[in-house]
Steps between C-alpha positions, in 0.01 A plus 500: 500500500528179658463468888707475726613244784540548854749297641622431879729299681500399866799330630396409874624416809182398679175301458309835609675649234447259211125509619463869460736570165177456296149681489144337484546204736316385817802266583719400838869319439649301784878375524456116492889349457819600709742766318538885409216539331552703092248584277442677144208646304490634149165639448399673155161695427392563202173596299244290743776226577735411787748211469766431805754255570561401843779332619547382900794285672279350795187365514218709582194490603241729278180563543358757250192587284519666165465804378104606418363493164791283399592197363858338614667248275779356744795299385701329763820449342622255767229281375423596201140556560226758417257573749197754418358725730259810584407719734279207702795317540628454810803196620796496739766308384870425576772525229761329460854622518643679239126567341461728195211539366381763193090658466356688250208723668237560213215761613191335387384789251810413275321127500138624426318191377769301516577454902347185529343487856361135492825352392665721823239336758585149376924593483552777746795447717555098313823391396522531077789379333584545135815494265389839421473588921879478488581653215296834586628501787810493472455751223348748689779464800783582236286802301450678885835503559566589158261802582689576821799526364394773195546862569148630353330096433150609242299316296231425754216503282655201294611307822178519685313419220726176457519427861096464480523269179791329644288414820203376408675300200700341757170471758358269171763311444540419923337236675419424890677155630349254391435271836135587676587394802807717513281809412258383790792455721665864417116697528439295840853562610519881395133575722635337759825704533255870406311430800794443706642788390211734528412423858899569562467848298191603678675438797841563530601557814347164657678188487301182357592135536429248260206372658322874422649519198342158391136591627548826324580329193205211546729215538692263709837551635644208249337686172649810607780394521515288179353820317808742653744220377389468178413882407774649712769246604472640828345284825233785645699561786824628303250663328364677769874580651612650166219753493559607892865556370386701193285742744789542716683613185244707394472702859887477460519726144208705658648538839707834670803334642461853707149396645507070453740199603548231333411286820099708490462375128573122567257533793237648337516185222529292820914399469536461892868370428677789415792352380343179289300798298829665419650169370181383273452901396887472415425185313216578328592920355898442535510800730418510885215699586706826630633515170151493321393782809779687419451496106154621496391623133 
């Protein structure tokens, strides 16, 4: 008897609730562009295998690491790009609006000899583009919600076996970009922006100026700021803002509006000017900040 697949969808309401729909992640989402945000996940399991699609209006800030004893094949179907990576890997990044993006999660005992762990060190986390990148991808989007949308979906042995042939097919026929320099440029640029962003995580209730965050990071002002620009599209101070405006969110969903104000929550993420946090909370979630104390999940 053929197995069967387990299939969920998530239609969300909330970067904390996009970041929890699915299992097996070490990740963090931040709200990054103005507007409500909406988000939706169709995750199926099957026989050793997860694929998901993931689809988000405003850009977000994610910082994750993969599941363990897996190996991810990522296609970003905004840019029609494959990236590969494993438990070890480890990035923050900012997507763009209106991202989507489809992974097949292959345990590494359905790979046996075939998970090909020099080929990850040298391509982990690198841009690959392919014909074939596109194609899958936007294969595997439309056979999800094709799954989603079936009463009892089966034949799980048959799809995870092609989903494993598919991927590392596709993984041949991909290559990184070209350029050198540009691959320099990205590793350099994506260190700079994990140290940042651990010293802010291991910390977060103090407030850092760019100054620390440059000596955190090893480099001058100028580079840090040409490295947020470039891998972010954010200055460091906006940057810095948006986060302090995502932890006042957070406390917000996690809040009694019994027990908390809205005015002890901007303190606490140091908004001194009560009513300029409303406005830029109002801007940034489409919702004042009662409204998001009021709504708690």
């Amino acid at each position: 008897m053929d197995a069967p697949v387990s299939v969920q969808v998530f239609d969300t309401l909330d970067v904390e609730q996009q970041r929890t729909a699915i299992g097996g992640w070490d990740q963090q989402y931040a709200q990054m562009s103005a507007g409500r945000f909406q988000g939706r996940i169709v995750h199926a399991q099957m026989d050793g295998i997860a694929a998901y699609e993931e689809r988000m209006n405003t850009r977000v800030e994610q910082y994750f690491q993969a599941p363990a004893n897996a190996l991810v094949f990522s296609f970003d179907l905004s840019g029609d790009t494959l990236y590969l990576l494993d438990s070890q890997s480890r990035n923050t990044w900012i997507t763009p609006e209106n991202y989507r993006e489809t992974a097949v999660v292959i345990d590494l005992d359905r790979l046996g000899t075939r998970y090909p762990e020099e080929v990850l060190e040298e391509l982990a986390l690198f841009p690959l583009r392919s014909p074939q990148a596109k194609l899958f991808g936007s294969w595997l989007s439309k056979t999800l919600n094709k799954l989603a949308d079936a009463k009892a979906p089966s034949g799980g042995q048959d799809l995870s076996q092609q989903l494993v042939e598919d991927c590392l097919y596709v993984l041949e026929c991909s290559l990184p970009i070209s350029d050198q320099r540009q691959q320099r440029r990205l590793t350099q640029n994506r260190k700079i922006i994990n140290r940042v962003f651990e010293l802010t995580n291991a910390y977060p209730e103090d407030i850092f100026n760019v100054l620390q965050l440059a000596k955190a990071a090893g480099v001058s002002v100028r580079q840090l700021q040409q490295s947020f620009f470039q891998y972010t599209g954010l200055a460091p101070t906006a940057w810095l803002r948006l986060r302090r405006l995502n932890a006042a969110h957070r406390d917000l969903l996690n809040a009694s509006p019994e027990h908390t104000t809205v005015a002890e929550i901007a303190m606490r993420r140091c908004f001194w000017h009560l009513g300029r946090f409303a406005e830029s909370y109002r801007e940034l979630f489409g919702e004042s900040p009662r409204c998001t104390l009021q709504r708690r999940p």
